[in-house]
C-alpha positions as CSV (number, residue, x, y, z in Angstrom):
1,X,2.8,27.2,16.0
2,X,3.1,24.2,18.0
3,X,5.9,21.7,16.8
4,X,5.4,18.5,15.4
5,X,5.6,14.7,17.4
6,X,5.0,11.3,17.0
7,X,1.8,12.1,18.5
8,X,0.4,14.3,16.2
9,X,1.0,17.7,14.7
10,X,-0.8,21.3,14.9
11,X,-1.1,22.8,11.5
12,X,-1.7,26.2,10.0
13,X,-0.5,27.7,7.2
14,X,1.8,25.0,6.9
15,X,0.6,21.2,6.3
16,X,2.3,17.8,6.5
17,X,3.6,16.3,3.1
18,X,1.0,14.8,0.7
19,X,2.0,11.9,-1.4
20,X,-0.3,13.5,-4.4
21,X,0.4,16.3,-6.0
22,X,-2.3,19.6,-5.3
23,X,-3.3,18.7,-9.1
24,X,-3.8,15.0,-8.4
25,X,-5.9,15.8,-5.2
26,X,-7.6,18.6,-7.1
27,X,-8.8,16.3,-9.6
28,X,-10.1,13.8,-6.6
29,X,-12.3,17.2,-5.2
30,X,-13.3,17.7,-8.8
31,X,-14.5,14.4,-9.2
32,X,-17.4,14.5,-6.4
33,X,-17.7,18.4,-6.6
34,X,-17.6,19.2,-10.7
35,X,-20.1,22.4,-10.4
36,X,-21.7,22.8,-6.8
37,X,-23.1,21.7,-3.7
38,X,-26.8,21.8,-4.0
39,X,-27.7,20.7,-1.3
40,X,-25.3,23.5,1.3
41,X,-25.6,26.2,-1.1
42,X,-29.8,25.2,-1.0
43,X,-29.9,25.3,2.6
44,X,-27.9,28.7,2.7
45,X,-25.3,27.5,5.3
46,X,-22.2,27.6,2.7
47,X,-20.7,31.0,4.8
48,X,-21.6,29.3,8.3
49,X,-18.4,28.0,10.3
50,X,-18.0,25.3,11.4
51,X,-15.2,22.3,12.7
52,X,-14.8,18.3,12.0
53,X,-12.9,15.9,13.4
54,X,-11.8,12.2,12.1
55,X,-11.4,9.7,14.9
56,X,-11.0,5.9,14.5
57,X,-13.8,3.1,15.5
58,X,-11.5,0.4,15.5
59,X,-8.0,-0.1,15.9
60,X,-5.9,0.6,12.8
61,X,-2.9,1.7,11.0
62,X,-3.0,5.4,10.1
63,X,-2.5,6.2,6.2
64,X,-4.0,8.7,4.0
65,X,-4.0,11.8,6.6
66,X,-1.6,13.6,5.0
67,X,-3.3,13.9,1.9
68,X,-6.8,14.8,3.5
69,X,-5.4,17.3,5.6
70,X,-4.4,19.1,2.1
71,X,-7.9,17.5,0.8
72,X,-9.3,20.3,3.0
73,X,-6.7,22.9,3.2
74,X,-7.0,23.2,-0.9
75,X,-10.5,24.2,0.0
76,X,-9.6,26.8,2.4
77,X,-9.9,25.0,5.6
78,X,-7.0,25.0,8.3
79,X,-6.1,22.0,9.9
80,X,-5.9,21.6,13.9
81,X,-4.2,18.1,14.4
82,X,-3.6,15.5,11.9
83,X,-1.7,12.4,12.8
84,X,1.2,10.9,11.0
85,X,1.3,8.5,8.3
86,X,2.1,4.7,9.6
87,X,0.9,5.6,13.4
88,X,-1.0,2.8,14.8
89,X,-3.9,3.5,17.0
90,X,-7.1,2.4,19.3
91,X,-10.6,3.1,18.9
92,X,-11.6,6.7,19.6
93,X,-8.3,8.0,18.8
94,X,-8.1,11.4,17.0
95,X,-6.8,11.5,13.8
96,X,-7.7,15.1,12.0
97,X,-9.3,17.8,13.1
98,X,-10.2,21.0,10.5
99,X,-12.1,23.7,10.4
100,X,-13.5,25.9,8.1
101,X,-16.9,26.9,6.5
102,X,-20.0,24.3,6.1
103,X,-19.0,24.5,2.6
104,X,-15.7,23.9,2.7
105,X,-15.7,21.7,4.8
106,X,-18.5,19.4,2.8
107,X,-16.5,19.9,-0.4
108,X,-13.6,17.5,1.2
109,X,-15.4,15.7,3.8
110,X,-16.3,12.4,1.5
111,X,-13.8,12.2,-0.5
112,X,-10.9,13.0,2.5
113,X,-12.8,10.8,4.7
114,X,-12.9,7.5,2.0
115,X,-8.9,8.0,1.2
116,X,-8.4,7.8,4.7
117,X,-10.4,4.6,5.2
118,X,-9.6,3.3,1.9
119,X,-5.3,3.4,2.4
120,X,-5.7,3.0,5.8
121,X,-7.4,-0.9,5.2
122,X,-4.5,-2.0,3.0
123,X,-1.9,-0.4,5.4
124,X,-3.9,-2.3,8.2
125,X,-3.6,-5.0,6.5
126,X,0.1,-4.9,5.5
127,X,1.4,-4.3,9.2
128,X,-0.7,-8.0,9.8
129,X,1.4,-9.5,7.2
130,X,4.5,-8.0,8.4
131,X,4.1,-8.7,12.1
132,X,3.1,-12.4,11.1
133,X,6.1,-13.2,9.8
134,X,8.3,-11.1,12.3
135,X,10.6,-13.4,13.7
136,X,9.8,-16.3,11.9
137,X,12.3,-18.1,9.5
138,X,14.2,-15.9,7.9
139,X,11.8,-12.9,8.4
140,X,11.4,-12.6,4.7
141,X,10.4,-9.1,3.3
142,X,6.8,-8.2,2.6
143,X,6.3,-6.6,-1.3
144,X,3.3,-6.0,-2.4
145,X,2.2,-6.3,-6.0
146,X,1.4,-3.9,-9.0
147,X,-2.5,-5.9,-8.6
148,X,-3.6,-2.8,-7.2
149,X,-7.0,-1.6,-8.5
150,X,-6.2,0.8,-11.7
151,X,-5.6,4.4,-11.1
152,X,-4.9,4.0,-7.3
153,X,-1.0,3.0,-7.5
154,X,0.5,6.0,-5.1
155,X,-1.8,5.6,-3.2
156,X,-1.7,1.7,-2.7
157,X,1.8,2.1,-3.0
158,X,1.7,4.6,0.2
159,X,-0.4,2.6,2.2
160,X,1.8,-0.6,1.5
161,X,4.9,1.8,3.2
162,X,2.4,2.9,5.7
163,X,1.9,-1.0,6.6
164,X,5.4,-1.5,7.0
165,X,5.7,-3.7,3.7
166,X,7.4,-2.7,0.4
167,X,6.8,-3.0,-3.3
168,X,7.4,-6.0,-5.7
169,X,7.5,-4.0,-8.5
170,X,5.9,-0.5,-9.5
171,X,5.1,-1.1,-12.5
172,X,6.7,-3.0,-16.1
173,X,9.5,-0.2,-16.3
174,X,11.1,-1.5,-13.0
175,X,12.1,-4.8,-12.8
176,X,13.0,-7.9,-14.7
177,X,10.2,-10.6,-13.9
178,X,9.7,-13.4,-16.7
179,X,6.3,-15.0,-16.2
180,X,5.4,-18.3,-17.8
181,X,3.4,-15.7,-20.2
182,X,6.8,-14.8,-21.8
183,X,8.1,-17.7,-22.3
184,X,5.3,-19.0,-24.0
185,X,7.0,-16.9,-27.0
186,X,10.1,-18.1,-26.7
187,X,12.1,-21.4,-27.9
188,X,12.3,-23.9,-25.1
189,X,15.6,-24.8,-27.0
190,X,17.1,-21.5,-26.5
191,X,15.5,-20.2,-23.7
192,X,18.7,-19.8,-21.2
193,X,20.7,-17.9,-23.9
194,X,17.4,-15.7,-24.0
195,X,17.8,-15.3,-20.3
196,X,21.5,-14.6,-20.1
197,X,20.4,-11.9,-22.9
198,X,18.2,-10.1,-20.9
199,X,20.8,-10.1,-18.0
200,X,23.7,-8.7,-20.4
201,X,20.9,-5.9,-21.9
202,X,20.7,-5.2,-18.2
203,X,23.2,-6.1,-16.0
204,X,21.9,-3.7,-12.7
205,X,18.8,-5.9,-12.3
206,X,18.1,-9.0,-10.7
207,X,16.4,-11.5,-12.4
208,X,13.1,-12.9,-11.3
209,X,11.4,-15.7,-12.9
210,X,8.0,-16.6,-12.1
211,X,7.3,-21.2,-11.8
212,X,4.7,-23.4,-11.2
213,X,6.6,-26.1,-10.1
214,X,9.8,-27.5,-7.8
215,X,11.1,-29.1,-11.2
216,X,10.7,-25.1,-12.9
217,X,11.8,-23.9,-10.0
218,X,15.6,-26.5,-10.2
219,X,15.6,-25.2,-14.1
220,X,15.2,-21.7,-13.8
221,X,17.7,-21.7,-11.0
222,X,20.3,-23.5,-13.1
223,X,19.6,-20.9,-16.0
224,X,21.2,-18.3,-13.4
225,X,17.3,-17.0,-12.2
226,X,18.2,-14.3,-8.7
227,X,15.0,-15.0,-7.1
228,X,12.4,-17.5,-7.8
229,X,8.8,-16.6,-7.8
230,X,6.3,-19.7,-6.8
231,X,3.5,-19.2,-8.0
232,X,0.2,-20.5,-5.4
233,X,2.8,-23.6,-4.0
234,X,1.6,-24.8,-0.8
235,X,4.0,-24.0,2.2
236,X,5.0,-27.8,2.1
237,X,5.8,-27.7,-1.6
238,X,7.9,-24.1,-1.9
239,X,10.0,-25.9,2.0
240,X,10.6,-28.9,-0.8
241,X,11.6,-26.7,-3.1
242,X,13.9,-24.7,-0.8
243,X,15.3,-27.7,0.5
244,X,16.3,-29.0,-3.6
245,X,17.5,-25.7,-4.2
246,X,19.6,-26.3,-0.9
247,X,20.7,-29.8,-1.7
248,X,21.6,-28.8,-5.0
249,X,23.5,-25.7,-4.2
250,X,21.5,-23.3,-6.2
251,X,21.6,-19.9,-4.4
252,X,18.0,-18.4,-5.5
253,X,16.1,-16.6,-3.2
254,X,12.6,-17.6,-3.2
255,X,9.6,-15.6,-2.9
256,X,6.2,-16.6,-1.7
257,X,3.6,-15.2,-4.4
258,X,-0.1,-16.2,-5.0
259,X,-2.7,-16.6,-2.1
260,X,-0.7,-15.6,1.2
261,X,-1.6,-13.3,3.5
262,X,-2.0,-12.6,7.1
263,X,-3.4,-15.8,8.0
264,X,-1.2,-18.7,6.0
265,X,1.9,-15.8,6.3
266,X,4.4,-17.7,8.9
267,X,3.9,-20.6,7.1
268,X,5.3,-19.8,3.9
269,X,8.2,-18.1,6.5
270,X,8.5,-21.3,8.3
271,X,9.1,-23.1,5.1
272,X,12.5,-21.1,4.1
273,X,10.9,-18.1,2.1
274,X,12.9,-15.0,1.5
275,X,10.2,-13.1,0.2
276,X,6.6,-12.7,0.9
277,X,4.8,-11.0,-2.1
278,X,1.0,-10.8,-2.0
279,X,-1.9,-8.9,-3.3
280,X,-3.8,-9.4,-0.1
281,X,-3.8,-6.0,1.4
282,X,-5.2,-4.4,-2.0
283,X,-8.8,-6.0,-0.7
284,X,-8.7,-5.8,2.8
285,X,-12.2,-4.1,4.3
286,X,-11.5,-0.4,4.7
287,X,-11.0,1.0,8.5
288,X,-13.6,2.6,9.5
289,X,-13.6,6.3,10.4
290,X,-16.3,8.4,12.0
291,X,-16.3,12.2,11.0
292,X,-18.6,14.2,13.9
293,X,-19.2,17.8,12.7
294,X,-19.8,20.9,14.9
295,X,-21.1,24.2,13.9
296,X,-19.3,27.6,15.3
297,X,-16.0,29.3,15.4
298,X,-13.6,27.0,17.3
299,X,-12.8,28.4,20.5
C-alpha cells in the first residue's frame, strides 16, 4: 500500500480518520437510504461495478473527505485517493476517488458528496477570514461561534479547523460568557460581586462579557471582565473603545463579534482587535464538487 503525503493518500483496507463516529455516519446513510434503492435495485445494476471520483469546480479548501471516504467504505466500497482535510486546491483537482458496486456506490454518493461541499464552504470561508486578517494589527485569532445550524456542530466545528480558524465556545458547558441576557436577572447594585462570584466558583476560566457600548465596555473592564465581547460596534467605535481601555489602563482583550467576516475582517484588525469571532462561515455558499461515475472493474 502506497504511503500517505500532503498530496493525497491511497487507501485500502485502511482509511484516513473520520471526525464522526461509524454510528454517527451510519445514521447520515440511514437517513437518505432507510429501506432501498428503488431506482438501482429496479434497473438491476445493484451487482454491476463500477468507480467515482470527486474533483473540485472551483478553488477551495478541502474539508469533509475523511468522513466520505468512510461514507463509502461503511458501504463496502474501497477508496483509491482521498485528499487530506485543510488542503487547499484549484479547479479540476482530485479529491476522492472509490470504487465499488453501482449500489454501493449510490448508497453514499449524495450524502458523501453534500458533506463534502457543505464543510468544505465554511472551511472556505474560514481560511478568507483568516488570511484577511493575517498580518494586520495584532493578527487577532479567528473563533467561530456555537450559531452553527442545529445538529451539525462536529462537523462545523471541523470545517472551522479545516479553515484555519478556532472555536469561541463549543457549547454552554465550556466557557464563561455573560450576555446582556444574564444580567437582565441580576441586580445592577450587586452585579460586580456576582461577577467576582462566578470567577471564585471557577477560577480556571476566563471571563468574557458580552457589551453594547464603549461606556459597558469601561464598566465591565473595571469589574475584572478577561475579554470583552462588542457586540455589532463599527470598526471606528471598538478602535475608540480600545483606545479608552488603553488610556485607562484596563488590560481586556477585545473581541470583534457580530457582522464581520471576510470582507470588513482587517478592519476590525486595524482597529486593535484581539479576537475576531463571527458566524460568517456557518452560511457561506457550499463549494461545489462534481462526482463523474464510470462503470467497470478499475483497471
Amino acid at each position: 500500500m502506497a504511503p500517505a503525503s500532503s498530496a493525497g493518500r491511497i487507501v485500502g483496507d485502511d482509511f484516513p480518520a473520520s471526525a464522526l463516529s461509524d454510528l454517527q455516519l451510519d445514521q447520515l446513510l440511514r437517513e437518505d437510504l432507510p429501506y432501498n434503492d428503488l431506482t438501482t435495485d429496479g434497473l438491476g445494476i445493484a451487482h454491476a461495478p463500477g468507480m467515482l471520483e470527486f474533483t473540485a469546480r472551483s478553488a477551495m479548501r478541502c474539508c469533509g473527505l475523511e468522513e466520505a471516504a468512510r461514507l463509502f467504505q461503511m458501504r463496502r466500497c474501497r477508496c483509491g485517493f482521498v485528499l487530506p482535510r485543510g488542503s487547499d486546491v484549484q479547479a479540476g483537482r482530485l479529491l476522492l476517488r472509490i470504487q465499488g458496486t453501482a449500489a454501493s456506490l449510490h448508497a453514499a454518493w449524495k450524502t458523501a458528496q453534500t458533506l463534502v461541499e457543505a464543510t468544505s464552504g465554511i472551511a472556505t470561508a474560514t481560511a478568507a477570514i483568516v488570511r484577511a486578517v493575517d498580518g494586520v494589527g495584532k493578527q487577532p485569532a479567528v473563533v467561530a461561534t456555537r450559531k452553527n445550524f442545529p445538529g451539525t456542530r462536529v462537523l462545523s466545528a471541523l470545517a472551522v479547523r479545516a479553515g484555519g480558524g478556532g472555536a469561541h465556545r463549543l457549547g454552554l458547558s465550556e466557557t464563561l460568557l455573560v450576555f446582556p441576557e444574564h444580567r437582565v436577572f441580576l441586580d445592577p447594585t450587586q452585579l460586580a460581586a456576582e461577577l467576582q462570584s462566578l470567577r471564585r466558583r471557577h477560577p480556571e476560566k476566563k471571563l468574557v462579557i458580552e457589551v453594547l457600548d464603549g461606556d459597558e465596555a469601561v464598566a465591565m473592564a473595571r469589574m475584572g471582565a478577561d475579554v470583552l465581547q462588542l457586540e455589532k460596534f463599527t470598526p471606528e467605535a471598538l478602535g475608540a473603545t480600545v483606545q479608552r481601555l488603553a488610556q485607562l489602563q484596563l488590560p481586556s482583550l477585545v473581541a470583534a463579534a457580530g457582522g464581520v467576516n471576510a470582507a470588513n475582517a482587517a478592519d476590525y484588525a486595524r482597529a486593535g482587535a484581539d479576537i475576531i469571532v463571527t458566524s460568517a462561515p456557518y452560511w457561506a455558499p457550499p463549494s461545489d464538487v462534481q462526482v463523474r461515475f464510470q462503470a467497470g472493474a478499475a483497471a
